[in-house]
N, C-alpha and C positions, 0 to 999 in steps of 0.2 A: 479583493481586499488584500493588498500585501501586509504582509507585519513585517516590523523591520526590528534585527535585535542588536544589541550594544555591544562592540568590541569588533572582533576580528572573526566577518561574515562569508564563507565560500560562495565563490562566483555562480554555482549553480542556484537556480530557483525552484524549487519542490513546488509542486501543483496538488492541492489536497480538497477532495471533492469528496461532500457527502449531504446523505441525504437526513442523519440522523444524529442528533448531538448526544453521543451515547459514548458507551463505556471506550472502545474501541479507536472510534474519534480523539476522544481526549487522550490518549495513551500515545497516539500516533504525532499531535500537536506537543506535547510533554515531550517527547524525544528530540522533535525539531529544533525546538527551543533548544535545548540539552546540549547536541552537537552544534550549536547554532550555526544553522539551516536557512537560508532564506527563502520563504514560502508565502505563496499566494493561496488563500480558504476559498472556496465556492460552495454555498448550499445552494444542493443541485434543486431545492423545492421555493430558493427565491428566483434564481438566476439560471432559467433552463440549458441544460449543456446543449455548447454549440458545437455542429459538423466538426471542425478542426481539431477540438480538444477530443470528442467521439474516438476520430483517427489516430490522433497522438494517443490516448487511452490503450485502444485494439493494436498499436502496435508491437506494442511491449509485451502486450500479454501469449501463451500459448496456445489457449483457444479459442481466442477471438469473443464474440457473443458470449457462448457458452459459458464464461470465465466471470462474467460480469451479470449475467442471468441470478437474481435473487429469485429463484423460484418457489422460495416458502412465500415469498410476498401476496398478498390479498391481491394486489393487481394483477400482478401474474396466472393468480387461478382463476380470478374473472376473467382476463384475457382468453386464457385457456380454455376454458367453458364455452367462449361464445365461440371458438371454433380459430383463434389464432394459431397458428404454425412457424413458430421460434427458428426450427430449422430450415425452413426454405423463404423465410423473409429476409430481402436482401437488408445489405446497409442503411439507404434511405429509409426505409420502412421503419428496421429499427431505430434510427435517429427520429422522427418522426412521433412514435410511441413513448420513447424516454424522455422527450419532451414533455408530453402529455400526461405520462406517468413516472415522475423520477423516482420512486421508490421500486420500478422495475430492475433497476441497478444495484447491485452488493453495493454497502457502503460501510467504511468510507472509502475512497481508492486516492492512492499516492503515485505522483508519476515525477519521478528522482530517477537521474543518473542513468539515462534510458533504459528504465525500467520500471514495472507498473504492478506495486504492491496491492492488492484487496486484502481489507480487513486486516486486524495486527497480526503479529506474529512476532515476538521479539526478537527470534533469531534474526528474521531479515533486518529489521533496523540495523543492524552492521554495516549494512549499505551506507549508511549516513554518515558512521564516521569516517575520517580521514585515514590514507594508507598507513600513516608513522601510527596511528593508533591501531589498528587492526593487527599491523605486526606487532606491540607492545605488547595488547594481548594475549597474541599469539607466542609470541616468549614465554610472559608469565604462566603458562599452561603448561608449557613443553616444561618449565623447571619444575612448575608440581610434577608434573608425570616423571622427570627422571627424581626427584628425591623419595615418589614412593616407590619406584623400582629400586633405589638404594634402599629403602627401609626395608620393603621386602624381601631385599637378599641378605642385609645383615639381621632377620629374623632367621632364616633359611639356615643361616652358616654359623649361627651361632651355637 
């Protein structure tokens, strides 16, 4: 399901996958818009993740698996109970299982700008916006910090 938004939309497409329409989700959709992002939604519990978007996921991330492993999940300790092994199952295996169980996956996960966000974190959202914005901000920062270093030396030397 693309969403398409009004006005002047960056060539990139965000990929936003999840398995839970929860707090996190919606904050992450709330920003897209915001920067307007154009992005494709997938719940992974209609529309089972396919191999491709699996690899495109893993590759962004730094730990592979491990990164994407919701392990407080119910299926995951059933899994784990009946004697599954996370770390020596290959890719297929796991593609295989996250079909079967999509809540085995952290959710929601974002794949922007090759790079592959789980769960929010407002810091990252930065990523979304545009370079002349990032440095804008990055200005407006730099003059707070030098007019409290001016205040605090015309307190000093007063």
């Amino acid at each position: 399901k693309l969403i398409k938004l009004k006005g002047d939309v960056k060539m990139t497409t965000a990929k936003l996958y999840y398995s839970f329409n929860n707090r996190s989700y919606q904050q992450i959709k709330k920003e897209l818009i915001k920067t307007n992002t154009k992005f494709q939604v997938q719940s992974l519990n209609e529309s089972p993740i396919e191999w491709e978007q699996l690899l495109e996921i893993l590759m962004y991330t730094e730990n592979g698996i491990e990164d994407l492993l919701s392990v407080k999940s119910i299926d995951y300790k059933e899994l784990t109970n009946q004697g599954v092994d996370f770390d020596e199952m290959t890719l297929t295996e796991f593609h295989r299982l996250v079909v079967k169980h999509p809540r085995l996956m952290r959710s929601p996960i974002l794949v922007v700008k090759n790079t592959t966000l789980i769960g929010y974190n407002a810091e990252e959202m930065s990523i979304l916006e545009s370079r002349a914005d990032r440095m804008k901000r990055h200005m407006e920062i730099l003059e707070l910090v030098k007019m409290n270093e001016t205040f605090e030396y015309d307190i000093i030397t007063a």
